[in-house]
C-alpha positions as CSV (number, residue, x, y, z in Angstrom):
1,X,0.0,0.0,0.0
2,X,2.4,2.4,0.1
3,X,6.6,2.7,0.2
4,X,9.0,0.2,-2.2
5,X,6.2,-1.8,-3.8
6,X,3.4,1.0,-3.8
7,X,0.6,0.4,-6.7
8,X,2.3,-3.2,-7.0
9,X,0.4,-6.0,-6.9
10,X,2.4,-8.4,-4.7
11,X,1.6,-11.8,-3.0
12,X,2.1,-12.3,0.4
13,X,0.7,-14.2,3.6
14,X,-1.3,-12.9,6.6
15,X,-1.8,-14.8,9.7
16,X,-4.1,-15.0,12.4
17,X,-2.5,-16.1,15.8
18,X,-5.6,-17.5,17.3
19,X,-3.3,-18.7,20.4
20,X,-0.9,-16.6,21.3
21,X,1.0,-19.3,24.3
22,X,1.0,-21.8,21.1
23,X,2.4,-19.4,18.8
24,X,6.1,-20.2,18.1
25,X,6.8,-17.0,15.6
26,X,10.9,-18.1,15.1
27,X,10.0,-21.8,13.7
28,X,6.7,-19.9,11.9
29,X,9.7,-17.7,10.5
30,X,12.1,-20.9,9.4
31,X,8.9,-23.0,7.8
32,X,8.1,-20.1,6.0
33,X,11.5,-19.8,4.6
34,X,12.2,-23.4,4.6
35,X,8.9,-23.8,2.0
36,X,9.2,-20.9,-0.4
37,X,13.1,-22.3,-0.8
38,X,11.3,-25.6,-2.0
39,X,8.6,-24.0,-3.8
40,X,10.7,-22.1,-5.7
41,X,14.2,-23.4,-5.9
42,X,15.2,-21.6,-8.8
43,X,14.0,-18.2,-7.7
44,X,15.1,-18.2,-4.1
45,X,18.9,-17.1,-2.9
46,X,20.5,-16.0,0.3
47,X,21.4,-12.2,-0.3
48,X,25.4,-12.3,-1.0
49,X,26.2,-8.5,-1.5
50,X,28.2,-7.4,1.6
51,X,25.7,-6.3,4.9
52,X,26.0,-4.0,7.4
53,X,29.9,-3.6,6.3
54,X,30.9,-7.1,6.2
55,X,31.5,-9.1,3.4
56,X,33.2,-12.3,4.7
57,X,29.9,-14.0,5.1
58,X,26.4,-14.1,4.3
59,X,23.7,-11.5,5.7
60,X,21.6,-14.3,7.2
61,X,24.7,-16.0,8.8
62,X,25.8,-12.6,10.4
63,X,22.3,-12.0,11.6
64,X,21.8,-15.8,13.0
65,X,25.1,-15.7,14.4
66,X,26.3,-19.1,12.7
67,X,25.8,-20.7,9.5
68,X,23.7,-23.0,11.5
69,X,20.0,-21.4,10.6
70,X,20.7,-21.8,6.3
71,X,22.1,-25.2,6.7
72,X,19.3,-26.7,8.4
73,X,16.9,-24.7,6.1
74,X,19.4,-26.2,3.1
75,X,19.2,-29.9,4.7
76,X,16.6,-31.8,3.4
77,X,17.0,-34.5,6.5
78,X,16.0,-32.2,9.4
79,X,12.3,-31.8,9.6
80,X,10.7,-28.8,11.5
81,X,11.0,-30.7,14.7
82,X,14.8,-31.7,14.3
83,X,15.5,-27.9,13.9
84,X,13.7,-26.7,16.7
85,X,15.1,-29.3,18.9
86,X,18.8,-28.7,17.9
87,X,18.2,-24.8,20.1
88,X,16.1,-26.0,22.6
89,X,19.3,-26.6,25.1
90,X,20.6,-22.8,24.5
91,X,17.0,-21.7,24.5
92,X,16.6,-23.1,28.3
93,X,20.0,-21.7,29.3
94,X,18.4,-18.1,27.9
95,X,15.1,-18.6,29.7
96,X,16.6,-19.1,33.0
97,X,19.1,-16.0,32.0
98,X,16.6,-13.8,31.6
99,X,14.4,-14.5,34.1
100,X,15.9,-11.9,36.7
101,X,15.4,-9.1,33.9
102,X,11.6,-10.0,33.9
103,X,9.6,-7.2,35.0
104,X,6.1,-9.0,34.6
């Protein structure tokens, strides 16, 4: 409706979170990702130009962290469940972290 793709027609997805304390929005994210690079193999690329100044890697490896997030999106063996168990260990540890910084 309005900015980079004004008067474009453009598909897209909309969601409705009917339950919020189900919701998992990172593996939503990595589905999403994971399908459209299946769907469309021949149209679908991690960005390669140099981001935020740094050019030894990808964009999506500097923003993960690790190359971990595209090889499991790359690895047709993990399923959905296989991914989301491989950070559920660190994702404990940051619970517990963060709990003191909880204000409600």
């Amino acid at each position: 409706m309005f900015q980079k793709w004004h008067r474009e027609v453009c598909g897209g997805v909309q969601l409705h979170i009917t339950d919020r304390d189900q919701f998992k929005p990172f593996l939503t994210g990595v589905a999403v990702i994971r399908t459209i690079s299946r769907l469309y193999p021949g149209q679908f690329a991690w960005r390669t130009e140099p981001y935020e100044f740094v050019s030894d890697r990808l964009a999506i490896d500097l923003l993960y962290g690790t190359p971990t997030f595209r090889e499991n999106i790359n690895n047709d063996n993990l399923t959905l469940k296989n991914i989301e168990d491989s950070w559920s260990e660190d994702l404990e540890e940051f619970k517990k972290l963060r709990q003191e910084f909880l204000i409600y």
